[in-house]
N, C-alpha and C positions, 0 to 999 in steps of 0.2 A: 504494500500500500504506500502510494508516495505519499509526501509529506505536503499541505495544501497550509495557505496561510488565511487567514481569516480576517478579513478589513472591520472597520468602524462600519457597526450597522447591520454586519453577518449574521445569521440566525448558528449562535455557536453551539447552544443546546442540540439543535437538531443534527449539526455537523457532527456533535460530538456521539451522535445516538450512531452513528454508522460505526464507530469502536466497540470490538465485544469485551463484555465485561471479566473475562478471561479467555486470555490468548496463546495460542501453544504452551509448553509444558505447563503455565498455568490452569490448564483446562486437563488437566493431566492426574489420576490421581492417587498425590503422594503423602506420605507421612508427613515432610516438613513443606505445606503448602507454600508459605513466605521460609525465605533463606537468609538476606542481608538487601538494603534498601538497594544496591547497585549493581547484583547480581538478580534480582527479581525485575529492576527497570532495563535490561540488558535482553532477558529473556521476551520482555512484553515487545520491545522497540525493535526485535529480530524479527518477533510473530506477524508486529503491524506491516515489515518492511518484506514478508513473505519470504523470511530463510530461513534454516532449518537448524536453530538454536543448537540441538544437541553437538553438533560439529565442532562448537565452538569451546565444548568441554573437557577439550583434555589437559587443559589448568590445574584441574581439580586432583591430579596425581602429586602436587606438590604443597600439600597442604602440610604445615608443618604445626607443634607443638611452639608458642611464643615465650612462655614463662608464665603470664597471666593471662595467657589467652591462645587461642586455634589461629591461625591466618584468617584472616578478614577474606576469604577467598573471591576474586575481582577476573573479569573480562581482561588480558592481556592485550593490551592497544594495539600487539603489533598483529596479534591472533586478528584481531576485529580486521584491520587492515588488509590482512593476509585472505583470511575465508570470505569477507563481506564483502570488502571494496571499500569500507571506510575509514575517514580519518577524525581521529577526537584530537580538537588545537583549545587550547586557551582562551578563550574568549577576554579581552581586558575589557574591565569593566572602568571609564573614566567620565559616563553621564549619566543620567536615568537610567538602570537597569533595564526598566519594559520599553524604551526606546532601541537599545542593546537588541530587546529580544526582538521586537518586531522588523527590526534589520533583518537579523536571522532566518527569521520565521519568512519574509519576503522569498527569499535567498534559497528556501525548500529544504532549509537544515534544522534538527531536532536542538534543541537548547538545554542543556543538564547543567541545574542551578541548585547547589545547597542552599535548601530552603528551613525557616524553621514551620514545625509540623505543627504550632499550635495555630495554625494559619489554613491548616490542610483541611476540608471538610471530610476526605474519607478517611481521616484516621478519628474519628468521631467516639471508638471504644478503647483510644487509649491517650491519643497527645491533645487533640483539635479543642482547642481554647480550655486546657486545662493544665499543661506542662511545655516549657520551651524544648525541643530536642532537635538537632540536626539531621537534615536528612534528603536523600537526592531526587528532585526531580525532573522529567524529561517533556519540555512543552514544544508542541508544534502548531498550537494555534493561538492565535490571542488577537481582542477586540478594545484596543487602549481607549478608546471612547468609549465604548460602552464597561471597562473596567470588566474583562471578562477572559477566563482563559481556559486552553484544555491541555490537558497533560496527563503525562505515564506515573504512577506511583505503583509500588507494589506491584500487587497481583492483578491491576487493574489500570483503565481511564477513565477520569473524572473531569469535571469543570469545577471553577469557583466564580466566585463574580461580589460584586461590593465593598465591604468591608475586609474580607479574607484578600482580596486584588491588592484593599489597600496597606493590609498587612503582611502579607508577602514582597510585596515592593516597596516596605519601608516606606509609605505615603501617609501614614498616620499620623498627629502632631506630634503625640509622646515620640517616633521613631526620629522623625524629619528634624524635630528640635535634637536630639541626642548626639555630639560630636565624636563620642567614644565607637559608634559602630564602623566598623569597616567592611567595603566590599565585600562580596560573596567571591565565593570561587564558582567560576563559571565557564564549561565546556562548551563546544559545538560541536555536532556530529555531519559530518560531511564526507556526502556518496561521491567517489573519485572517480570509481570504475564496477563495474557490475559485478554481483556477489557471484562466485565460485557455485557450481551445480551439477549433482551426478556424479560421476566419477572422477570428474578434477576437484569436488568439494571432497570428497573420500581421501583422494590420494594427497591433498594440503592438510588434511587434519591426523591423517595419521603419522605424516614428519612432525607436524608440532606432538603430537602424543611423544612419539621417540625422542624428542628434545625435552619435555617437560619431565621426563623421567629421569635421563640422564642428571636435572636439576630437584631429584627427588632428594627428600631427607636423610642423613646419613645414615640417623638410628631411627628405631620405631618412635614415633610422636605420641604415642598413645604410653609407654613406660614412663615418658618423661611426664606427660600430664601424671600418673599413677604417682609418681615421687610426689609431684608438689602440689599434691590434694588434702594429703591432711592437713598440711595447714590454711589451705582456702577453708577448707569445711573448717576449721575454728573460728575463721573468719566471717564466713553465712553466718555460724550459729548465734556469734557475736552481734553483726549488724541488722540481721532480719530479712523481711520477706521486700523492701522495694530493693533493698542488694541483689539477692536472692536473682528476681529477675534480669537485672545487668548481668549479673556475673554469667547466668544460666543461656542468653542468648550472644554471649562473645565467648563461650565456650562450648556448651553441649549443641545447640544449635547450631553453629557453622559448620561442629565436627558432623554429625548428623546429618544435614543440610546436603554437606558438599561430598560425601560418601552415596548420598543420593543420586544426585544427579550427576557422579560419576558412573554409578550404574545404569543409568539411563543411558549414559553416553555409548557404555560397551557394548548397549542393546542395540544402538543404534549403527555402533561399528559391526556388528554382527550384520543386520540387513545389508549391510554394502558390503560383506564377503568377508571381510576378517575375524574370523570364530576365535575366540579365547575360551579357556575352560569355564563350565558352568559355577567352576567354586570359586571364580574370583568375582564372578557377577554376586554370587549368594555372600562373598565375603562382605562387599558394599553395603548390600541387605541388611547383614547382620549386624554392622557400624550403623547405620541409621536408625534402625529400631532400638539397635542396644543404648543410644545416647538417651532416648526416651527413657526405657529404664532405669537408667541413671540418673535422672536428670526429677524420676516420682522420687528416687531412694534418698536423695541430697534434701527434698523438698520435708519427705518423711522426719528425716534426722533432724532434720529443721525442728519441726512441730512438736520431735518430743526433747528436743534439745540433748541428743545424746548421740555421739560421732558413730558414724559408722562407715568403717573401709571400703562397702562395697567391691569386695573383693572378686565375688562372682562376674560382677559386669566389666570390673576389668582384664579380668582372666580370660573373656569372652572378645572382649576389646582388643586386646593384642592379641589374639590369635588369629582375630577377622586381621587384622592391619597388615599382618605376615602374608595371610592369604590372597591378600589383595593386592596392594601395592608392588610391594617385590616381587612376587610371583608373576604378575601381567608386566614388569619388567624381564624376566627371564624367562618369561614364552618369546618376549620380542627381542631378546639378547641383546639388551638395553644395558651397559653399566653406568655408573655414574659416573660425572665430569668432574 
C-alpha cells in the first residue's frame, strides 16, 4: 500500500478506515501479541507496504542477555534496506515539527517520531492521559488544518485529532511556554528501490541469517540472565508491582517476544525451501511460552513475598536456547566472527 498524504480539509477518518486494524503477523496468532513499540511499528508498516515481514527476521538470532535486561530487539536498517528497498535518515527537526511532517508526508514517506503516549488515544488501557512514556510512532497522513493525523502504533492504525494533535506537537500552552523541552528524534522512511520478492527475497534473507549468526552471543544468554536473577527478584520483591511491570516487559517479554517470531521466521524459511530441524523450531516455542511461565512465577513470588529460583523454567530455558540458536547455526555451518 503506498503511502498517500492527506491535505487540509481530507476526510482522514475515512482514509484512515481503508487501514486494517491488524496487519500481517499482527493478525497472526501469537503468544506475545505486542513485542516492543519498534518492532511491532516495523511489522504493521511492512504489512501496509505489502512485504513479507517474516524475511526480515533473522535479527532475532542475536538476541543477547544485557545485565539488566534482553536486547531491545530492533529492525537492522541495513536489513530494511537490503530486503525492502528502504532507507531510514534523520529527519532534523529545526521548525514546527507537523510542518516537518507534512513535508514528509507530501514526499510519500512514513515519519517515525518519538512521541509521548499520554497523547496517544489507542493506548487508552495503559499511558493515554494518565502517564508520560516514550514511544515510536509511524505517521503517513496528516491534516494540519484540521489538527488531524493517522498513524502506525502497535498492533494497529489509528487517528487522533484536537487536543491529543495538540499535545503531540507540543502546541499546548503549558508545552509551547516550557524552554527545557527539546526536539524529538525523528526518522523518515524512504522507498529507494522496490522490495526484494520470491526467491531473490529468500536468497537476501538467508545471507543476513548466516551473518546475524556469525554475530550470535558467545555464551548462552539465558545462564547469564539465571546468574543475575536473584538479585533482581530481591529487587521486584522490594519495589512492587508498577517495577514488576518495567522490569517484566524489558526482560521476559522481549526474551519471549523475539524467540517468537524467530520461529515464525524458520517457518517461513521452510516454505521457501530451506528445512531446519523440527527441534529448533519447537526450541523457539518452548523460549516463548516458557518466558510466560516465568514471568506468572516472579509475579507469584511477588505476592507472597518469598524468593523463588525458579529453577525449572530455567532448566527449560537453557536447554531450548542450546537447541535453538547454536544448533540452527551448525545445520548452516555458521561459526562465529
Amino acid at each position: 500500500m503506498n503511502t498517500v498524504a492527506v491535505g487540509a480539509g481530507a476526510d482522514l477518518g475515512a482514509a484512515a478506515g481503508e487501514r486494517p486494524a491488524a496487519a500481517g503477523l499482527h493478525a497472526v496468532e501469537r503468544g506475545w501479541q505486542e513485542t516492543n513499540c519498534y518492532v511491532d511499528l516495523w511489522l504493521s508498516l511492512l504489512a501496509a507496504r505489502g512485504c513479507e515481514a517474516r524475511a526480515g527476521l533473522a535479527f532475532t538470532v542475536t538476541q543477547d542477555f544485557e545485565g539488566d535486561q534482553f536486547t531491545f530487539f530492533k529492525f537492522p536498517l541495513y536489513d530494511l534496506d537490503r530486503l525492502y528497498g528502504v532507507s531510514v535518515q534523520e529527519l532534523a527537526i529545526y521548525d514546527a515539527l507537523d510542518e516537518h511532517v507534512e513535508q514528509q508526508v507530501a514526499r510519500g514517506h512514513t515519519v517515525l517520531v518519538e512521541m509521548d503516549a499520554f497523547y496517544l488515544p489507542d493506548t487508552r488501557a495503559t499511558s493515554y492521559r494518565r502517564g508520560h512514556t516514550k514511544t515510536t510512532i509511524g505517521i503517513d497522513r496528516i491534516d494540519r488544518a484540521g489538527a488531524r493525523l493517522g498513524y502506525f502504533h502497535n498492533a494497529g492504525y489509528f487517528t487522533l485529532d484536537g487536543e491529543d494533535y495538540a499535545g503531540v506537537f507540543r502546541k499546548t500552552d503549558a508545552l509551547r511556554a516550557d524552554p527545557d523541552l527539546l526536539f524529538p528524534y525523528v526518522e523518515f522512511v524512504k522507498q529507494t528501490r522496490a522490495a526484494l520478492t520470491g526467491e531473490a527475497l529468500a536468497h537476501a534473507s538467508l545471507i543476513r541469517l548466516r551473518e546475524h549468526l556469525a554475530a550470535r552471543p558467545a555464551a548462552n544468554p539465558i545462564s547469564a540472565f539465571r546468574a543475575a536473577f536473584p538479585a533482581h527478584l530481591d529487587t521486584l520483591i522490594a519495589r512492587g508491582e508498577a517495577y514488576f511491570h518495567l522490569y517484566a516487559f524489558n526482560t521476559l517479554r522481549q526474551l519471549g517476544a523475539n524467540f517468537e517470531l524467530l520461529g515464525l521466521y524458520l517457518g517461513w524459511l521452510a516454505q521457501t525451501g530451506v528445512e531446519t530441524a523440527p527441534s529448533i523450531g519447537a526450541a523457539c516455542a518452548t523460549i516463548a511460552s516458557e518466558a510466560k511461565v516465568l514471568q506468572f512465577r516472579i509475579a507469584r513470588a511477588m505476592a507472597r513475598r518469598r524468593p523463588d529460583a525458579c529453577n525449572e523454567c530455567f532448566d527449560l530455558l537453557e536447554r531450548a536456547y542450546e537447541d535453538g540458536v547454536p544448533a540452527l547455526a551448525g545445520a548452516l555451518d555458521v561459526t562465529r566472527s
